[in-house]
Steps between C-alpha positions, in 0.01 A plus 500: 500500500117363624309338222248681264219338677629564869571842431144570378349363802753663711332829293181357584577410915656898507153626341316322815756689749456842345095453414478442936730782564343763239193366296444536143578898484846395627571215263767645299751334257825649728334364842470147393818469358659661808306252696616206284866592487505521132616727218171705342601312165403204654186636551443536182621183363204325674195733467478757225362794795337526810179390383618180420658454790174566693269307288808230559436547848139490502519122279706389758191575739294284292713219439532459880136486529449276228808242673272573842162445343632186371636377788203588729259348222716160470251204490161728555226435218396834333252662687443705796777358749751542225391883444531580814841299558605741217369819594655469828820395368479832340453649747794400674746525191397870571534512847837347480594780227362800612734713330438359162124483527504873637758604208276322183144691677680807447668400133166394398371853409808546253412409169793347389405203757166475512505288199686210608390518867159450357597240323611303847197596652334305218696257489460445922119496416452252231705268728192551709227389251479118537446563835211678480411239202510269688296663765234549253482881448389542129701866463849306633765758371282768594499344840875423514566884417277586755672278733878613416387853531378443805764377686718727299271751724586271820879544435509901476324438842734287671776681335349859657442298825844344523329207592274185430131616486359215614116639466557626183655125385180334679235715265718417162477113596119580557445613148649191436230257683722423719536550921 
């Protein structure tokens, strides 16, 4: 018998495999657990329904970027390098896990999620604001939400493209000051 906390990210690996194969309209309680090799039960005994298990997905995303942005960021002083080292790290979290990023665009319109995927997306951004602090912009978080939601914009993008969009990256780092 695996674990409690293998088995959940088994769940959570299976709900990567069938978000590529079928997308968010296919993400379905008995397709996951077929993936995973697990009793439905078990399912259950780790997320309470599927919109758990998506919004568990979808923090997953974010904790990824935030373990990229920190790593890309390591020993930068706040301000426009370390933006940018962010934003692109970002950017390539989502690159890396196109399925995910695809599946939690689509979730976003369901209520039930939109609440705590907000919440990231705040979260994401006031990481941002020293930066821009530092940088001198008077209106920092505004700027930092600008920011996220901007390369949040660069993402959909490269995740439409299947690809790196390397003008689009250049004119994000230019509303930085920077290149």
């Amino acid at each position: 018998m695996q674990p409690v906390r293998d088995t959940r990210a088994l769940l959570l690996e299976a709900g990567v495999a069938v978000a590529e194969r079928e997308g968010l309209s296919g993400m379905s309680v008995n397709r996951v657990v077929a993936e995973a090799g697990v009793a439905k039960g078990t399912f259950y005994v780790h997320f309470p329904d599927r919109e758990a298990f998506i919004d568990a997905l979808h923090e997953a995303l974010h904790e990824r970027v935030r373990l990229a942005a920190a790593a890309a960021t390591e020993g930068t002083q706040p301000g426009a390098e370390q933006l940018w080292r962010a934003a692109e790290a970002y950017l390539d979290v989502c690159l890396a896990d196109r399925a995910i990023k695809a599946l939690t665009l689509e979730a976003r319109s369901e209520g039930a999620l939109t609440g705590s995927m907000s919440a990231r997306h705040e979260r994401m951004a006031d990481r941002l604001v020293a930066g821009f602090r530092a940088m001198g912009w008077p209106d920092a978080r505004a700027a930092a939400q600008l920011l996220a939601a901007m390369t949040s914009e660069v993402a959909i993008r490269e995740l439409e493209a299947g690809r790196r969009l390397p003008a689009a990256r250049r004119a994000l780092r230019r509303f930085l000051g920077e290149g």
